[in-house]
C-alpha positions as a Markdown table, in Angstrom:
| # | Residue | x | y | z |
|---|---|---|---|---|
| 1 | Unk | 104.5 | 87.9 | 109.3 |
| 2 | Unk | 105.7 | 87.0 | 105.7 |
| 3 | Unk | 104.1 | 87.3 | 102.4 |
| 4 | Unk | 105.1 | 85.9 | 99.1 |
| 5 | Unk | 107.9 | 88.1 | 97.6 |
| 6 | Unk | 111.7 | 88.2 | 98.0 |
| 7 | Unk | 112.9 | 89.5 | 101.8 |
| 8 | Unk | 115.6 | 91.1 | 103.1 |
| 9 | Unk | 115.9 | 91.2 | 106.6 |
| 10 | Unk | 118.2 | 93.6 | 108.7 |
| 11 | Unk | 119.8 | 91.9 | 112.4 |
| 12 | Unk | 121.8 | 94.0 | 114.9 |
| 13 | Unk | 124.8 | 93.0 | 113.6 |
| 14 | Unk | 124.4 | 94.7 | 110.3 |
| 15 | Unk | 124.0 | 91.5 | 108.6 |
| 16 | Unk | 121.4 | 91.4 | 105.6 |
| 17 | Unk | 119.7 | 88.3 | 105.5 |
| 18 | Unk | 118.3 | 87.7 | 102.0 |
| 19 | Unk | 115.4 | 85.2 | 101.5 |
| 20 | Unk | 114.1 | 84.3 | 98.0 |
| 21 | Unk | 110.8 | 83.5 | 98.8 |
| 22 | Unk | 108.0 | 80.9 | 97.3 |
| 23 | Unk | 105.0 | 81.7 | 99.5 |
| 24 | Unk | 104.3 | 82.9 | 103.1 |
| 25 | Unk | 106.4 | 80.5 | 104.8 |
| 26 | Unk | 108.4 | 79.0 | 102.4 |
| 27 | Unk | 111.9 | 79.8 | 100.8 |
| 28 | Unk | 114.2 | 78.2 | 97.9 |
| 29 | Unk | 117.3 | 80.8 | 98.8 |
| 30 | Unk | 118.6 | 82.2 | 102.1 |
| 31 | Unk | 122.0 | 83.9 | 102.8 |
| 32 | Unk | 123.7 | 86.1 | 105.6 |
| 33 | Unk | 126.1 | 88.9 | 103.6 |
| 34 | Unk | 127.3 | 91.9 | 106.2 |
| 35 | Unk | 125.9 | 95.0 | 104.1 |
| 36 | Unk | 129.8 | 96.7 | 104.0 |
| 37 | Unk | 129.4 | 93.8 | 101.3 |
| 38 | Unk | 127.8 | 95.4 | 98.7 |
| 39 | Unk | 129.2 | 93.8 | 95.8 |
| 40 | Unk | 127.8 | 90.3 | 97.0 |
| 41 | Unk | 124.8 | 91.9 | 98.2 |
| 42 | Unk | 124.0 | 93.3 | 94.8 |
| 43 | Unk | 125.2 | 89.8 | 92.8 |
| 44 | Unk | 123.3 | 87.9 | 95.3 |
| 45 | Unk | 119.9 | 89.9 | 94.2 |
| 46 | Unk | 120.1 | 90.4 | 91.0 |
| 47 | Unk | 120.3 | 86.6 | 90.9 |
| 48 | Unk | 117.8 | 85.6 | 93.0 |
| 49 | Unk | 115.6 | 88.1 | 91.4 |
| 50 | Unk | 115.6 | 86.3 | 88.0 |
| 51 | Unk | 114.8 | 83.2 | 88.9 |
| 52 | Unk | 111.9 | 80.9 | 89.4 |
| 53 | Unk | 111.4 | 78.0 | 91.5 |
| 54 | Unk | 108.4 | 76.2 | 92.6 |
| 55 | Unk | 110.4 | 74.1 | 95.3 |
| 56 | Unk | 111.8 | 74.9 | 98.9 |
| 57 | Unk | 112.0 | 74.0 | 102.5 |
| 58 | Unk | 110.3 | 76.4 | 105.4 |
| 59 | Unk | 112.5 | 79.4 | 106.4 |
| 60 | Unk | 112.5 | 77.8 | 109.9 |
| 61 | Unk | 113.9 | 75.0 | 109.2 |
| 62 | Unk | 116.9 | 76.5 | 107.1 |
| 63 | Unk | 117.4 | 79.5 | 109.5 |
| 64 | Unk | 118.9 | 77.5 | 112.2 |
| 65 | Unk | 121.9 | 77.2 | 109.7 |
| 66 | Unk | 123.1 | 80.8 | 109.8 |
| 67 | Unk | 124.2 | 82.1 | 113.5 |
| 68 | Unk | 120.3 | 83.1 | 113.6 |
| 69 | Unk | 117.3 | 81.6 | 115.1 |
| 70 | Unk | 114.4 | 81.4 | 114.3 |
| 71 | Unk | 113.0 | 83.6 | 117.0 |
| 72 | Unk | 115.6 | 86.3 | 116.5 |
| 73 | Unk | 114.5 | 86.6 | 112.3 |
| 74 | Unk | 110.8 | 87.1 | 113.8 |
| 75 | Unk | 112.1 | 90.5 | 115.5 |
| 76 | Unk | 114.4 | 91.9 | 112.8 |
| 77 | Unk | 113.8 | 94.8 | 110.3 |
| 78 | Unk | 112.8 | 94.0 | 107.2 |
| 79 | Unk | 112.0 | 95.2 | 104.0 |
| 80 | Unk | 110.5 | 94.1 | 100.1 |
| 81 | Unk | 113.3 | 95.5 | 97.5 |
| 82 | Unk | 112.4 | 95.8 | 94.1 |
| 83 | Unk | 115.9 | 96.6 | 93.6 |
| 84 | Unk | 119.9 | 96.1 | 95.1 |
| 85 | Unk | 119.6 | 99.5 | 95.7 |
| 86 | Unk | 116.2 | 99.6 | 97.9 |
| 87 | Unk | 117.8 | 97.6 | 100.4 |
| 88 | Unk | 121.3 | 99.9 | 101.1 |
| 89 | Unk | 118.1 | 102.5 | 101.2 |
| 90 | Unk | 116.2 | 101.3 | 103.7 |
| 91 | Unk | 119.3 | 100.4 | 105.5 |
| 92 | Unk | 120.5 | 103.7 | 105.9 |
| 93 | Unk | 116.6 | 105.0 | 106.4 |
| 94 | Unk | 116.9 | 102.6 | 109.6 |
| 95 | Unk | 120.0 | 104.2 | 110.6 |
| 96 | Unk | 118.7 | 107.4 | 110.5 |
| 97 | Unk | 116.0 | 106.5 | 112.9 |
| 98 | Unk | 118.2 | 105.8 | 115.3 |
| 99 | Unk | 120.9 | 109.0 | 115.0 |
| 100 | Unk | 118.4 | 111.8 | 113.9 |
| 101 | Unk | 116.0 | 110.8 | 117.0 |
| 102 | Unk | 119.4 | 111.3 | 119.4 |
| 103 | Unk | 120.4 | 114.5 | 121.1 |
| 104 | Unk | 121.4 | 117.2 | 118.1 |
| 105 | Unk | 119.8 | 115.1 | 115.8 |
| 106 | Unk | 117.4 | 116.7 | 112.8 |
| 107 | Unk | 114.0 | 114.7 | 114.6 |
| 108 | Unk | 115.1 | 115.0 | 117.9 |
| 109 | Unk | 112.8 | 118.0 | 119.3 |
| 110 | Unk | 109.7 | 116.4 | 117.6 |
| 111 | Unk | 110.1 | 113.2 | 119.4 |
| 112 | Unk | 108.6 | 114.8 | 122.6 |
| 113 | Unk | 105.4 | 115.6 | 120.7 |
| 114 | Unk | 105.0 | 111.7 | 120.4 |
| 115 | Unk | 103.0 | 109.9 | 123.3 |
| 116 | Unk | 104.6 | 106.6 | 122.3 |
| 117 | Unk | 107.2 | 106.7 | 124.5 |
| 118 | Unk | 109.8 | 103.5 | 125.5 |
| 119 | Unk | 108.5 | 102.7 | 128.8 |
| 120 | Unk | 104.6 | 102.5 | 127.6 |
| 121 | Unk | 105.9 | 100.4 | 124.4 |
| 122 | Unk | 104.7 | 96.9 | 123.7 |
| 123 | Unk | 106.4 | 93.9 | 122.8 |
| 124 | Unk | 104.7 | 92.7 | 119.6 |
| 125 | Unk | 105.7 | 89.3 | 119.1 |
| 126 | Unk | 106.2 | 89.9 | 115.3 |
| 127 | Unk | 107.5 | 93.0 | 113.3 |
| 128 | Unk | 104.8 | 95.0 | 111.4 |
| 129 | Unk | 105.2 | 94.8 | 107.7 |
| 130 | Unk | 106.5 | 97.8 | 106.0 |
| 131 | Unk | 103.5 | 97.4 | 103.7 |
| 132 | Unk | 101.2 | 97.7 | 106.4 |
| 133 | Unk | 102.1 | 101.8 | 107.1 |
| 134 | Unk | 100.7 | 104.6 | 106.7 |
| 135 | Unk | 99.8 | 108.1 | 108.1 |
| 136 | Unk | 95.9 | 109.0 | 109.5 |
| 137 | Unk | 95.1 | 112.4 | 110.9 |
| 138 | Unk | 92.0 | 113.0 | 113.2 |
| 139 | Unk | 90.6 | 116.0 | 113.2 |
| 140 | Unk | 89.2 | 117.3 | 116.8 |
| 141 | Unk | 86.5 | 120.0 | 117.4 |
| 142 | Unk | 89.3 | 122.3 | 119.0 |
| 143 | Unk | 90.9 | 123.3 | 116.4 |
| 144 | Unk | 93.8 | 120.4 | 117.2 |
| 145 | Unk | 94.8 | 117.6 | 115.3 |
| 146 | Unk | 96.1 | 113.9 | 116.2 |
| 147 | Unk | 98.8 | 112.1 | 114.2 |
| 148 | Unk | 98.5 | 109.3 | 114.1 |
| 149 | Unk | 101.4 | 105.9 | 112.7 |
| 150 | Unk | 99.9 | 103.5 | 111.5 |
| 151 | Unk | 102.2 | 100.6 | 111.8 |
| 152 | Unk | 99.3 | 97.5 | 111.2 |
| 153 | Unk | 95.9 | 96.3 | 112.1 |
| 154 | Unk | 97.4 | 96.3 | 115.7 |
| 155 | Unk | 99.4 | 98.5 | 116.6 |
| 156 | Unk | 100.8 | 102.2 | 115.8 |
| 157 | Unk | 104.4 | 103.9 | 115.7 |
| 158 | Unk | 103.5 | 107.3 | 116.6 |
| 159 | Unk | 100.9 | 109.6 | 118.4 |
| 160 | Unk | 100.6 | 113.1 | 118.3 |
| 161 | Unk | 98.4 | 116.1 | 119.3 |
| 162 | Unk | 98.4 | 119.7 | 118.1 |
| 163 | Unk | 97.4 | 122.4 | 115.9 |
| 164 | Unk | 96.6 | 122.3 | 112.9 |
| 165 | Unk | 98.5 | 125.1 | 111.6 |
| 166 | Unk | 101.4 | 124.3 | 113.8 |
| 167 | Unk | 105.1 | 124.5 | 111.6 |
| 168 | Unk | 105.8 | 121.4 | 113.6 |
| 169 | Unk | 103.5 | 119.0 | 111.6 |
| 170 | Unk | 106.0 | 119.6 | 108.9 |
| 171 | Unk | 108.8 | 118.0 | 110.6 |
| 172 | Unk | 106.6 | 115.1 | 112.0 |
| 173 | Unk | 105.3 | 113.9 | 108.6 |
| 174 | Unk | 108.5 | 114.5 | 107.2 |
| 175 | Unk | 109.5 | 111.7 | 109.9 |
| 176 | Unk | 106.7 | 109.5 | 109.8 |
| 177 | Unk | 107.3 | 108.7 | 106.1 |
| 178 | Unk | 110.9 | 108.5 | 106.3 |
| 179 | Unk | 111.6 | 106.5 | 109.9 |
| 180 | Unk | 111.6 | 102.8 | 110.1 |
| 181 | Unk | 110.0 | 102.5 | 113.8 |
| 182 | Unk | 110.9 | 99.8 | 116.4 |
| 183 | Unk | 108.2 | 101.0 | 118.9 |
| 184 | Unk | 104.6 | 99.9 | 118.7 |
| 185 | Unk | 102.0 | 100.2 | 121.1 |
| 186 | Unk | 97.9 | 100.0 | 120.9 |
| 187 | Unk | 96.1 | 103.4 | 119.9 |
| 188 | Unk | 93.8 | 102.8 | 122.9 |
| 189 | Unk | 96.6 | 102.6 | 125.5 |
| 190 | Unk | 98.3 | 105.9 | 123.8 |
| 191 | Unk | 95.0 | 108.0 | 123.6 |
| 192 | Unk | 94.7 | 107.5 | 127.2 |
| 193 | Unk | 97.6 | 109.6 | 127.8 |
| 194 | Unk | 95.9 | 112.8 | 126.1 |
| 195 | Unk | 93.3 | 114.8 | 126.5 |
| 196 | Unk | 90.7 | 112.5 | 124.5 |
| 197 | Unk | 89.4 | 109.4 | 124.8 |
| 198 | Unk | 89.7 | 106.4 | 122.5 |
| 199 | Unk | 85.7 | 107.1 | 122.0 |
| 200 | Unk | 86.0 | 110.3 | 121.2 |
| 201 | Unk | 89.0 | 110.3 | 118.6 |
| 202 | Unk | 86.8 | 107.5 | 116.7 |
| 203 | Unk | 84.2 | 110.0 | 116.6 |
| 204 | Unk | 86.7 | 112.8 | 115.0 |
| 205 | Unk | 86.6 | 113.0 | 110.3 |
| 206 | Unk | 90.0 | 110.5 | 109.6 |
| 207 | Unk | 91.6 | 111.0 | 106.5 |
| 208 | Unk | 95.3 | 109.2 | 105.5 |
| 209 | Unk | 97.8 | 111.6 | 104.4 |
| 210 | Unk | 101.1 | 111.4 | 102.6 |
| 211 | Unk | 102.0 | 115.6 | 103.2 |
| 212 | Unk | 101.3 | 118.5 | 105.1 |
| 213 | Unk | 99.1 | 119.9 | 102.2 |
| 214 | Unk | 97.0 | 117.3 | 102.8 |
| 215 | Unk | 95.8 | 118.0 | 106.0 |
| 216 | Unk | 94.1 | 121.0 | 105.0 |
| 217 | Unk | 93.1 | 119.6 | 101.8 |
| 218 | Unk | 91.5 | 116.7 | 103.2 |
| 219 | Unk | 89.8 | 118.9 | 105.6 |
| 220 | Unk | 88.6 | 120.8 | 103.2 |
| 221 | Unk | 87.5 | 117.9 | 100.8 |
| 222 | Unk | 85.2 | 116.7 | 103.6 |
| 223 | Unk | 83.7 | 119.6 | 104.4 |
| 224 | Unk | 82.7 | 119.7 | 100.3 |
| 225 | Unk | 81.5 | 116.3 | 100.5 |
| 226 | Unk | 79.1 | 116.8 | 103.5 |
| 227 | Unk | 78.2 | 120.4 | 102.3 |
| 228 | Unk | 76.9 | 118.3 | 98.9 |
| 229 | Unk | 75.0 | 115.9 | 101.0 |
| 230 | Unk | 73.4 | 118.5 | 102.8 |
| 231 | Unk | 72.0 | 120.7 | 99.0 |
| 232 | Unk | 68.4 | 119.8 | 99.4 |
| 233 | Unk | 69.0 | 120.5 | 103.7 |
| 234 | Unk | 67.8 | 117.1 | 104.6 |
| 235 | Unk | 70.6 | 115.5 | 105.6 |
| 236 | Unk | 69.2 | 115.8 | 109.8 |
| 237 | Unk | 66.1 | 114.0 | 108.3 |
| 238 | Unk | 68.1 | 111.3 | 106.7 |
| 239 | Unk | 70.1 | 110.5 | 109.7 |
| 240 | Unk | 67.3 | 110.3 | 111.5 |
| 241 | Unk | 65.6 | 108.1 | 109.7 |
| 242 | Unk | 68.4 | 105.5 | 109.7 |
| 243 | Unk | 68.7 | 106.1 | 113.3 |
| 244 | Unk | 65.0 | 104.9 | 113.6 |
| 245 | Unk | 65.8 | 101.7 | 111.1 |
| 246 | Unk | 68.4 | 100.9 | 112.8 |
| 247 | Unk | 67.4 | 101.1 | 116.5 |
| 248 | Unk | 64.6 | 98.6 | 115.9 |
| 249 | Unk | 66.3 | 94.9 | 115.8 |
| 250 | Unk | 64.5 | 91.8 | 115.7 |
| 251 | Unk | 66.6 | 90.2 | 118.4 |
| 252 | Unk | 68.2 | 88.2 | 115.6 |
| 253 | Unk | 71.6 | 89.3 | 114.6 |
| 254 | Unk | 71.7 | 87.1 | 111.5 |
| 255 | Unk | 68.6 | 88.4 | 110.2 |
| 256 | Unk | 69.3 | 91.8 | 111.2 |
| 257 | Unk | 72.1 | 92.3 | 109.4 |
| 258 | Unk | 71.1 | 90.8 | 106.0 |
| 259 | Unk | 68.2 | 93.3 | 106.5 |
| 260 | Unk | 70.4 | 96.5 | 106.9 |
| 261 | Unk | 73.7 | 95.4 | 105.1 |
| 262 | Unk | 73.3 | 97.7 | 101.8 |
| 263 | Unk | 72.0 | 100.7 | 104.3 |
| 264 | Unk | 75.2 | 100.3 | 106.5 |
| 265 | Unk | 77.3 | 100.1 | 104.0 |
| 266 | Unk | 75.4 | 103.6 | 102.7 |
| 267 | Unk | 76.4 | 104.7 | 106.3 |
| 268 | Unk | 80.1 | 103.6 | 106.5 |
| 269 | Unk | 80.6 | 105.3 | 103.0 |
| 270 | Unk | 79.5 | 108.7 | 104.7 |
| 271 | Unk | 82.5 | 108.6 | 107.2 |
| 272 | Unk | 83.2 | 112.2 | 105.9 |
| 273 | Unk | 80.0 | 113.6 | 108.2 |
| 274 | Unk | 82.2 | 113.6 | 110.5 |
| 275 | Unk | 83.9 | 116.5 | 108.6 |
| 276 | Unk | 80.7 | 118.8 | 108.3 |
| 277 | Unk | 80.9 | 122.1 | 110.1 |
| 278 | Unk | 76.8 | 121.4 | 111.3 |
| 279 | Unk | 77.7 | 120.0 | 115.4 |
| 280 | Unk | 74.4 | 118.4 | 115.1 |
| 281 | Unk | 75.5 | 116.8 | 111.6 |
| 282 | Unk | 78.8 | 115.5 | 113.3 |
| 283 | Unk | 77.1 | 113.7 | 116.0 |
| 284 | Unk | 73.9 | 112.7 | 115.0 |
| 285 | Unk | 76.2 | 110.5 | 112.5 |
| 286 | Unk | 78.3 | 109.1 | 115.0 |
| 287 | Unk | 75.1 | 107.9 | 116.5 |
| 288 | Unk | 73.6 | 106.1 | 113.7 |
| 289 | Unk | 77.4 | 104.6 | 113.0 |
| 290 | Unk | 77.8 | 103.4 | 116.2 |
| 291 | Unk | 74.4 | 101.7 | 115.4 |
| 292 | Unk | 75.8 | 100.2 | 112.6 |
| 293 | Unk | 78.5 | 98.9 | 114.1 |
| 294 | Unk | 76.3 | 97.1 | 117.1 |
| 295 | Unk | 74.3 | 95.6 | 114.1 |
| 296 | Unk | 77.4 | 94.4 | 112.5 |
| 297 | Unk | 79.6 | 93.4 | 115.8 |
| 298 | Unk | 76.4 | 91.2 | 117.1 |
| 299 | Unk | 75.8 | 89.5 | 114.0 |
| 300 | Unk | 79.9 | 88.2 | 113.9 |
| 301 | Unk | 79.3 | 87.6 | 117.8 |
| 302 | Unk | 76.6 | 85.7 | 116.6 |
| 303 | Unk | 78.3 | 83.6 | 113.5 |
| 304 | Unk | 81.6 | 82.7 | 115.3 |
């Protein structure tokens, strides 16, 4: 859950739990300070923040001092300041991901557009780092997009489908980089609540985004891309041929891999096929990548 930097964790209770840290488990400072304290808050991490120590005890064993647990620090809010002032900000961005989301609130219309919903969430038994964010878009053949959260390796914060040119997308990117979201679920237990399968929306161009401009432009920039792969028109040719290297295995996933490595990697670099306007183009890669990916899945099968 932790890495090596200073945290500041947020409870229920509005307490700010502050936590020099020395590596991922591993703390030389902890203190509780209510944030209407902001004078402490402040003197607390500007000192902290110009120290260095190189000894300390494990946060769980020091945690059990404070009216915390250790179980109830795994599920709170937390953040990385680099200054005092980051952590009243992200206090009051949590705050405002709670009122804006309630009935005459400024987010409160888009949140029906999101097919992570309360009583489909799961119960993580961590909290996704704040580091681990960030915002993909999926572009389908229809003319729609899908939004997409991205709170970790696990799990996502938000799921959306609609048009590309839709006004709303302003509002839910707006959102997305400004909530701090308590609800996490699986992208292939959300997708099953649209229109597309899980398959399917792998098979869709992905690009991350920061903007609404940059849904068009990244649209845009990968159409470019596979227009330049196609200048000498043999880009069906070249697909095909990978298609044929890589349907014939050996039967030994080790040695199979090592073979094709450099040529998958050639393949995974090209994710931006998927963004040609040539149908053909779009699946015949899809095809040879989900090829790649057998290669590469049997050959961990195989190592672990």
């Amino acid at each position: 859950m932790l890495q090596a930097a200073n945290h500041v964790f947020f409870t229920h209770l509005d307490d700010v739990i502050i936590a020099g840290m020395l590596n991922q488990d591993w703390v030389w400072w902890l203190s509780v300070t209510n944030i209407s304290n902001e004078d402490e808050i402040r003197q607390i991490f500007y000192y902290i923040s110009n120290q260095v120590h190189s000894e300390g005890i494990r946060i769980n064993s020091v945690i059990h001092r404070t009216n915390y647990s250790e179980e109830q620090l795994k599920h709170c809010l937390y953040t990385f300041p680099q200054t005092a002032d980051d952590i009243f900000e992200y206090y009051h961005r949590i705050k405002i991901s709670i009122s804006e989301t309630e009935k005459g609130g400024k987010y409160y219309g888009i949140q029906n557009y999101n097919y992570l919903t309360p009583e489909y969430a799961a119960s993580p038994k961590y909290v996704p780092s704040p580091r681990d964010r960030f915002i993909n878009v999926y572009y389908a053949d229809d003319n729609n997009i899908i939004i997409v959260g991205v709170a970790d390796n696990n799990f996502i914060y938000w799921l959306s489908v609609t048009k590309i040119n839709n006004k709303v997308n302003l509002a839910i990117l707006d959102w997305l980089n400004i909530c701090v979201p308590t609800l996490f679920e699986s992208m292939g237990f959300a997708i099953k609540r649209t229109k597309y399968t899980y398959e399917q929306v792998m098979s869709f161009h992905c690009a991350k985004v920061n903007e609404i401009n940059d849904i068009i432009q990244q649209k845009k920039l990968a159409l470019k891309k596979s227009q330049t792969e196609n200048d000498d028109g043999n880009i069906l040719q070249k697909l095909q041929s990978y298609r044929k290297r890589f349907s014939k295995c050996s039967g030994n996933p080790r040695r199979d891999y090592a073979r094709h490595k450099v040529m998958i990697q050639e393949i995974k670099a090209k994710s931006y096929l998927r963004g040609s306007d040539d149908p053909k183009v779009r699946e015949l890669y899809n095809e040879v990548d989900r090829l790649c990916s057998k290669i590469y899945n049997d050959y961990m099968t195989e190592i672990h």
